[in-house]
C-alpha positions in Angstrom: -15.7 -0.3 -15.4 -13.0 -2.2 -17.2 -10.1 -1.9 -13.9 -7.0 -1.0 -15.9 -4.6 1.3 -15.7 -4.6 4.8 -17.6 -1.8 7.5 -18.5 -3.0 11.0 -18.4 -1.3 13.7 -20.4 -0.8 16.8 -17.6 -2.1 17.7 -14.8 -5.6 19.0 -13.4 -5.7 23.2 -14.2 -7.7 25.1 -11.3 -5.8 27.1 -8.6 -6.2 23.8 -6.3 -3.3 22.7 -8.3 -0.1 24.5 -7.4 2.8 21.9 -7.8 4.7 23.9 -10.3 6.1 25.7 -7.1 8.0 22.1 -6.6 9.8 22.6 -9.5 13.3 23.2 -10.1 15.8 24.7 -7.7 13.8 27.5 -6.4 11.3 24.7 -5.9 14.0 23.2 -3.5 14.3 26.2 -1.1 10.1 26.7 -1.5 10.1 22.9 0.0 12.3 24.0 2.6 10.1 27.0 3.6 7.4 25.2 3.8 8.2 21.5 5.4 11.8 21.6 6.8 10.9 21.8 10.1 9.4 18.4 9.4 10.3 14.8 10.6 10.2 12.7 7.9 11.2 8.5 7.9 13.3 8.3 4.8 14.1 4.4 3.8 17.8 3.4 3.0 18.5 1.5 -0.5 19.0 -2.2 0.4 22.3 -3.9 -1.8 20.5 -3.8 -4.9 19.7 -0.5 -5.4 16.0 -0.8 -4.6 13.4 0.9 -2.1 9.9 0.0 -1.0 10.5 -3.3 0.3 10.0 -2.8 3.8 13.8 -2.0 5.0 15.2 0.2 7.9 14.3 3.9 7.5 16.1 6.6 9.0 14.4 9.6 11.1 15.3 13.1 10.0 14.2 16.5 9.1 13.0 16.9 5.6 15.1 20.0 5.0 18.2 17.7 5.7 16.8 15.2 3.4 16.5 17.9 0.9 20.3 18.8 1.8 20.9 15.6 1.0 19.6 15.2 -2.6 21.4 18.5 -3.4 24.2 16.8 -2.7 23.5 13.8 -4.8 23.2 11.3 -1.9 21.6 8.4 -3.9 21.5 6.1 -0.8 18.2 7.8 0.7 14.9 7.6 -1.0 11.7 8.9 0.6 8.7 6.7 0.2 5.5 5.9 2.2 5.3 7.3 5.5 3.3 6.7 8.4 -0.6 7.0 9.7 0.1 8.8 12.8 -2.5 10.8 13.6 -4.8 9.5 11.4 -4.6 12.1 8.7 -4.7 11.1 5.1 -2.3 13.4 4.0 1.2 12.1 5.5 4.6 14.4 6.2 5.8 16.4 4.7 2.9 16.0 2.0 0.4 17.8 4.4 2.7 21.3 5.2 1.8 21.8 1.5 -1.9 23.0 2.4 -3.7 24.5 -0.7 -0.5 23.1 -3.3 -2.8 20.3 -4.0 -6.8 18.9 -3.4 -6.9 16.3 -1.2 -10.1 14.6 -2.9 -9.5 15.3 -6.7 -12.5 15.9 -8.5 -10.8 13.3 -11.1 -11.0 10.4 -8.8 -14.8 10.6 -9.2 -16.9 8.9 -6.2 -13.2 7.2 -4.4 -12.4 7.6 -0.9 -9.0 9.3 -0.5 -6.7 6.5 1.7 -3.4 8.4 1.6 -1.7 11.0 0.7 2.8 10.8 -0.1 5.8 12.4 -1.6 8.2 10.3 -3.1 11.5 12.1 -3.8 15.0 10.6 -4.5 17.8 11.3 -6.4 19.3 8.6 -8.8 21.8 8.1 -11.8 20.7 5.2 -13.6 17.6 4.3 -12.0 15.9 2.6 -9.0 13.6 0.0 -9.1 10.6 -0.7 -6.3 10.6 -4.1 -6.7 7.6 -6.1 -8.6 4.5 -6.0 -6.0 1.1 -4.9 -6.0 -1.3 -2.3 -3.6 -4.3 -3.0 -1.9 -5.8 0.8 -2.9 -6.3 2.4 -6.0 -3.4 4.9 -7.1 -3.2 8.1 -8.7 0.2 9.3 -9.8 1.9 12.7 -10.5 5.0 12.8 -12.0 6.1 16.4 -10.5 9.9 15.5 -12.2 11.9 12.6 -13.5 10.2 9.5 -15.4 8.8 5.8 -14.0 8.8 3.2 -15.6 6.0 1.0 -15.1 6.1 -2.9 -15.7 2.6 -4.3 -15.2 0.8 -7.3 -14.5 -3.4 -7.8 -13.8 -4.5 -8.8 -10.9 -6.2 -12.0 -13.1 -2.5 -13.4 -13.4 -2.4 -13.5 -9.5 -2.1 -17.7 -9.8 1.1 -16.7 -11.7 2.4 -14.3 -9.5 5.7 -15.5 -6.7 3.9 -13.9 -4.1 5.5 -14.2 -0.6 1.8 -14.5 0.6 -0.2 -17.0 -0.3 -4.0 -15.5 -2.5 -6.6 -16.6 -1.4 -9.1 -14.6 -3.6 -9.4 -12.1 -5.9 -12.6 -9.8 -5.4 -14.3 -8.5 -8.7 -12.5 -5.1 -8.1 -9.1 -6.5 -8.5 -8.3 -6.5 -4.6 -6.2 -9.3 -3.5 -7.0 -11.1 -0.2 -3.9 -13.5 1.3 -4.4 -16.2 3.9 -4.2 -15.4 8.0 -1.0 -16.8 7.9 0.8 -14.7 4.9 -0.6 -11.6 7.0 1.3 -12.6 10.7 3.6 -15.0 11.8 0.9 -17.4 12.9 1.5 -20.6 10.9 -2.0 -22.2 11.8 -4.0 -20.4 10.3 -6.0 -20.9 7.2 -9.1 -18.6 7.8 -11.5 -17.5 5.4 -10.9 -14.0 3.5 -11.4 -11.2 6.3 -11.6 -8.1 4.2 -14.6 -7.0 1.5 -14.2 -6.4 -1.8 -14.0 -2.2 -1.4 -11.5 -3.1 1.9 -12.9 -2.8 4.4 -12.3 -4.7 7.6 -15.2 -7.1 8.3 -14.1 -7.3 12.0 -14.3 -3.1 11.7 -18.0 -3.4 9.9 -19.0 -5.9 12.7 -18.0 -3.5 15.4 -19.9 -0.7 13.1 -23.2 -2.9 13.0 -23.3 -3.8 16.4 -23.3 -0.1 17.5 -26.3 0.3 14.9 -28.0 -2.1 16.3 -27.6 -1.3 20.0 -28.8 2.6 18.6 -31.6 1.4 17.1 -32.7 -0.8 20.2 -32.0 2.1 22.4 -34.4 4.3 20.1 -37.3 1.9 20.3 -37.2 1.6 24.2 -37.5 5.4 24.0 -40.2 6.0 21.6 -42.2 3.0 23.5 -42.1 0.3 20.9 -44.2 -3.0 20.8 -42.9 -5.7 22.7 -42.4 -7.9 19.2 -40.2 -4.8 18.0 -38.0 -4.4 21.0 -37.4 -8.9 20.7 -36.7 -8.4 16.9 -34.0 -5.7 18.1 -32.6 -7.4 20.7 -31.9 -10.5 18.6 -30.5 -7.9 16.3 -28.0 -6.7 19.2 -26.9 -10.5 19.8 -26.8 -11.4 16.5 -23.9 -8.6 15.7 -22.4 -9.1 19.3 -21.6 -12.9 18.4 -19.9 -11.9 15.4 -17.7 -9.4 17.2 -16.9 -12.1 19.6 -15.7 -14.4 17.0 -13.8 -11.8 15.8 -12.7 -11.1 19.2 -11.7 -14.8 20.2 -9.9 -15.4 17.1 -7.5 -12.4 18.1 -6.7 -13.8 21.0 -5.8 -17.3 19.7 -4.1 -15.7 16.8 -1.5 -13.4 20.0 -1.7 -16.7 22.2 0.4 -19.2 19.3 2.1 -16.1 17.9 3.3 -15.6 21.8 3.8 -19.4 22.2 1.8 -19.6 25.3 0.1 -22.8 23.4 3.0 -24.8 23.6 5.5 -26.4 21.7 5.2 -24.1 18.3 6.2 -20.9 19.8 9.0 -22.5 21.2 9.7 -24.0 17.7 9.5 -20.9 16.1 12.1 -19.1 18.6 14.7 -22.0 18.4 15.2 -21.3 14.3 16.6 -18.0 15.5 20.2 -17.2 14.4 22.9 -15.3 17.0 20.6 -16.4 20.0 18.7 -13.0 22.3 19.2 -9.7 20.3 20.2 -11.0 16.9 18.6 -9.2 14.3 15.6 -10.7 13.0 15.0 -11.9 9.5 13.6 -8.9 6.8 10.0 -10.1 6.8 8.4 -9.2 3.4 5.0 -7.5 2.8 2.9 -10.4 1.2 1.8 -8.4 -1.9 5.5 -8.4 -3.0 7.1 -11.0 -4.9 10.3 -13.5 -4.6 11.5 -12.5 -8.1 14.4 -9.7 -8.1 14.2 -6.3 -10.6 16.3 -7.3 -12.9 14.8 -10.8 -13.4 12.2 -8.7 -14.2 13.8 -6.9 -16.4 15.3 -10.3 -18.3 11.6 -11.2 -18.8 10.4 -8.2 -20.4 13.4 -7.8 -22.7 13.7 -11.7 -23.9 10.7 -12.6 -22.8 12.0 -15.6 -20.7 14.3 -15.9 -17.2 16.9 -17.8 -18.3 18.4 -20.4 -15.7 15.9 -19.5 -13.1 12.9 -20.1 -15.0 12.2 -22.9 -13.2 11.8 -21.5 -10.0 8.7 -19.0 -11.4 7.2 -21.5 -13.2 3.9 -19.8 -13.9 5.2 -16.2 -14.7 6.6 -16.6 -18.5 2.4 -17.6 -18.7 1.3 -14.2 -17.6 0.8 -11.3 -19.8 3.1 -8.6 -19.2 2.2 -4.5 -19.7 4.9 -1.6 -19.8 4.3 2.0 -19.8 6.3 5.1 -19.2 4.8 8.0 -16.9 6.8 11.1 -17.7 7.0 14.8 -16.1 4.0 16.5 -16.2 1.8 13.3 -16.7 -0.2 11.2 -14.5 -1.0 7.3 -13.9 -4.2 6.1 -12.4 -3.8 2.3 -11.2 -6.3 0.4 -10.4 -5.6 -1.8 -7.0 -4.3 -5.3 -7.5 -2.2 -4.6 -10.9 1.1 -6.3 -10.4 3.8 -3.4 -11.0 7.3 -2.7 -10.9 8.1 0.4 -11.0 11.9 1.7 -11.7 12.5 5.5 -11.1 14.9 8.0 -13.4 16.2 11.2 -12.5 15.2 14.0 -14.9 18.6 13.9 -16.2 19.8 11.0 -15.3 23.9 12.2 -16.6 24.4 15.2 -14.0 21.9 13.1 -11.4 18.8 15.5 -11.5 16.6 14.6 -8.8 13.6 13.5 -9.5 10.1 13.6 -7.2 6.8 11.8 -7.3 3.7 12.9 -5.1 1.2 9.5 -5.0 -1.9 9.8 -3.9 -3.6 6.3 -2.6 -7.2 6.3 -2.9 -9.5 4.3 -1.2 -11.7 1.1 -3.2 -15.0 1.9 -3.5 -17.3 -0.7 -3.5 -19.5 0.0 -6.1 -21.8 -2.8 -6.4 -22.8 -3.4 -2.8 -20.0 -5.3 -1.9 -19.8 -9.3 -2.0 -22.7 -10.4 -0.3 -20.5 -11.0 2.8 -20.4 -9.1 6.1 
């Protein structure tokens, strides 16, 4: 497939889809009914307006929250919540039961990651900052429009990345050095993820209990003595990868600890206001260094002025824009570079405006890398 983004006009029909029950003001009170009891962690705009960047979130109920767009609080946005529990579907996304299908029949053969609402209310538009996401994303724009300012994942050399790439699988998923990924500094490991995203420490575990199975199903059935070698070496095989894995871990918790020496006692001495100071915001490494409205200086005049030198490489890369509007959906691909800026349905009398993003999982679709 050709990995790039795509608008689609409406939504899915079928009575799986109900989201027109979100809609309007007696869509409000529905969302009450049905998730205010809730506990949702809704993020607080840093200075500039923007959301998604890993700042401090507040705990509340969702039916305050909703109190609190109606009011046309502009400082609270909710984004991306947690995995507890390991469900897919995330709060309050999943007290909506039979509103929406979990596995659209859209998405084809992907694996559903996860499940959010995104719901603020904004006057002139709120911006996510430019970054990219390790999963495939469907969109639905229940209100309000997004604007979408897009860069492939083949411009990744040009990109300011707080994380340093390492590789770029054929899918478009970006893979960062240890070190970007932690605050180990020693690390420069080779890429520990596959090309759908999966976890090779997590497959190594996976094989070694196929292994030991199969083993364990040989001595039962009475197999030769040749088969039951050829599976043991199978069983020791997978267990020495796990322990690489295993010992890496514990080297990687050992420096970041500063058991080893000097260099964790390096690392705490840089800190500012001595025991209990806040510490520094660290940034996701799929984001990047340059600010929204940098961004919005190189799309409109196609340069960025005095600080051009410090993003040398980005005036090279080929920039994409696209609107997403109510009623419409956006599939992106994982690994497009995107900033998206959100507007209220009316932006003048601060409508509010709501999103509902389903993650999907990669799937790896032409057996993988040739790595484990």
């Amino acid at each position: 497939s050709k990995r790039i983004p795509v608008v689609i006009s409406g939504f899915p029909e079928g009575q799986e889809w109900q989201l027109h029950k979100w809609r309007g003001n007696q869509g409000l009170e529905y969302m009450k009914t049905r998730a205010g009891a809730c506990s949702v962690d809704v993020e607080v705009r840093d200075e500039s307006g923007n959301f998604g960047t890993g700042g401090p979130k507040r705990r509340m109920k969702f039916r305050d929250f909703l109190q609190c767009m109606e009011k046309g609080n502009s400082e609270l946005y909710l984004t991306t919540q947690g995995e507890e529990g390991g469900s897919i579907v995330t709060p309050p996304a999943n007290c909506f039961k039979g509103d929406f299908p979990h596995l659209p029949k859209l998405l084809g053969s992907l694996i559903p990651h996860r499940v959010n609402l995104w719901m603020g209310c904004n006057k002139h538009g709120s911006s996510s900052g430019l970054h990219h996401d390790f999963h495939d994303n469907l969109y639905l724009l229940i209100r309000g429009k997004k604007r979408f300012r897009l860069f492939s994942p083949l411009d990744t050399d040009k990109m300011p990345t707080y994380g340093t790439p390492l590789k770029v699988h054929w899918n478009g998923l970006i893979e960062y050095r240890e070190d970007s990924l932690s605050s180990s500094i020693n690390s420069n490991q080779p890429t520990s993820r596959r090309s759908d995203g999966a976890d090779k420490q997590d497959v190594a575990q996976y094989k070694l209990q196929q292994a030991t199975e199969t083993l364990q199903r040989i001595q039962e059935m009475g197999g030769s003595a040749d088969a039951i070698h050829e599976a043991e070496l199978g069983v020791e095989e997978c267990m020495e990868r796990c322990l690489d894995f295993e010992a890496q871990n514990a080297k990687d918790k050992a420096f970041e600890s500063g058991s080893d020496g000097s260099k964790g006692e390096e690392r705490t001495s840089k800190c500012k206001g001595g025991e209990g100071a806040p510490q520094q915001k660290q940034h996701p490494p799929s984001f990047c260094s340059i600010e929204a409205r940098e961004v919005e200086q190189l799309f409109q005049h196609g340069n960025l002025g005095s600080r051009g030198q410090e993003f040398p490489g980005l005036h090279l890369a080929t920039p994409f824009c696209t609107e997403v509007r109510t009623g419409e959906m956006l599939y992106l691909p994982c690994g497009w570079f995107h900033e998206v800026t959100s507007f209220g349905e009316n932006a003048e009398t601060e409508q509010k405006e709501k999103c509902l993003t389903e993650e999907s999982g990669v799937l790896e679709a032409r057996g993988g890398d040739g790595e484990d």
